[in-house]
SENU-707945 format. One record per residue (C-alpha): residue in three letters; x, y, z. Coordinates in steps of 0.02 Angstrom, whole numbers, padded with zeros to 5 digits, always signed. Example, Ala and Ser with C-alpha at 12.3 -4.5 7.8 and 13.67 -1.06 7.14 Angstrom:
Ala+00615-00225+00390 Ser+00684-00053+00357 
***
This chain:
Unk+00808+00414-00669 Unk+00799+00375-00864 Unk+00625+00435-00930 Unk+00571+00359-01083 Unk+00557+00438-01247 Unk+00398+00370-01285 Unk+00257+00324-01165 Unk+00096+00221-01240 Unk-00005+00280-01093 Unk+00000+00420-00939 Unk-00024+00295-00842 Unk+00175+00235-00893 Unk+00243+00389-00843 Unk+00144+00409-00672 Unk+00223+00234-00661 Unk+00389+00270-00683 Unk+00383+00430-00585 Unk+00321+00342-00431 Unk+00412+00175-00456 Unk+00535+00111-00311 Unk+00517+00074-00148 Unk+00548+00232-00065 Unk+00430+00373-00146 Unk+00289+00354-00093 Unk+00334+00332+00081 Unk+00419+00496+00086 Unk+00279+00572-00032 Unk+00164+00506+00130 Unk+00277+00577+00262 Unk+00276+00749+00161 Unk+00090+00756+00199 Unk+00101+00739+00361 Unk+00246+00834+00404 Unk+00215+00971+00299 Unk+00403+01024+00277 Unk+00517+00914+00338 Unk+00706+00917+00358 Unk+00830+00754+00275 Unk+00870+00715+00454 Unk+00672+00709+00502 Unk+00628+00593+00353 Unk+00763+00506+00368 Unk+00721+00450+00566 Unk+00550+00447+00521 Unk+00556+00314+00355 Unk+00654+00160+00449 Unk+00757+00076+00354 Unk+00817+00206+00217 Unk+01005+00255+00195 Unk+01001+00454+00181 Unk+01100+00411-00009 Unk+00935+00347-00076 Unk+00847+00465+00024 Unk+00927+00619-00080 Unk+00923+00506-00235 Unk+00739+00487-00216 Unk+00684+00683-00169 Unk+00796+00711-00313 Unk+00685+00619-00420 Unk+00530+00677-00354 Unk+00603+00848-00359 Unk+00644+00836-00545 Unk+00476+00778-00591 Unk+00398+00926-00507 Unk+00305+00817-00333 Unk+00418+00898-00210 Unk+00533+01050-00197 Unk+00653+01113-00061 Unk+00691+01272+00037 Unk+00876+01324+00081 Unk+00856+01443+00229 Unk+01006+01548+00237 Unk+01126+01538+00394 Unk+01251+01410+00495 Unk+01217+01284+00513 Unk+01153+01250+00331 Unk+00946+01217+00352 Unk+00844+01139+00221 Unk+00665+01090+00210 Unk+00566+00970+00096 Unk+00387+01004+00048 Unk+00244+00944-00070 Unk+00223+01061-00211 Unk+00039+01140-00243 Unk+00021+01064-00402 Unk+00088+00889-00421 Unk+00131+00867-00245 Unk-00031+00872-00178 Unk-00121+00797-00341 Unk-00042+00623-00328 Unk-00078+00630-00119 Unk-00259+00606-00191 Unk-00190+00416-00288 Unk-00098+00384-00136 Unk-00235+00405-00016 Unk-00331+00249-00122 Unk-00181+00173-00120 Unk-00185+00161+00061 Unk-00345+00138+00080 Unk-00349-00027-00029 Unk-00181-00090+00071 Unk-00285-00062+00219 Unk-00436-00167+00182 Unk-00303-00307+00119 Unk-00225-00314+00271 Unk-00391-00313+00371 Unk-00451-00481+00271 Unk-00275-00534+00290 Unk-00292-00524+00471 Unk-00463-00607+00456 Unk-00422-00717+00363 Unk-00278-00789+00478 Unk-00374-00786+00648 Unk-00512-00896+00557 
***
């Protein structure tokens, strides 16, 4: 991912950190899960090729949300996590987030039985 050089707001680079269509899904499922393998997100976020999957923990990885374990042994066992910091930090956005798609889709469905 290409960060800018220059941002005119934090609220740009939050933007750009969290921008696609994947991240925070798999920022959600993280929360959950706790630590969760690239086979278990991958089953567990329908509709996501395990390419962008890596792409997009890379991402989040680089910008410090998540980080991975590589247990020693055969076969090869690796587990994604939230970090402490900014891991569980942007949960707290994300949890508005869902709570505002929520009461959208509530009126939504209101509105269309009406």
């Amino acid at each position: 991912m290409k960060v800018r050089k220059e941002y005119t707001c934090p609220l740009e680079i939050t933007h750009d950190i969290l921008k696609g269509k994947w991240k925070t899904v798999i920022l959600w499922q993280l929360k959950y899960r706790g630590r969760a393998s690239l086979s278990q997100l991958e089953k567990d976020i329908k509709g996501i090729s395990q390419k962008m999957l890596l792409e997009q923990l890379h991402e989040l990885r680089e910008f410090g949300l998540v980080d991975k374990i590589q247990h020693d042994g055969y076969p090869l066992k690796v587990e994604y996590f939230l970090t402490e910091d900014r891991g569980r930090t942007i949960i707290k956005a994300l949890e508005i987030m869902q709570e505002l798609g929520r009461e959208y889709l509530d009126e939504k469905r209101a509105t269309d039985i009406s």
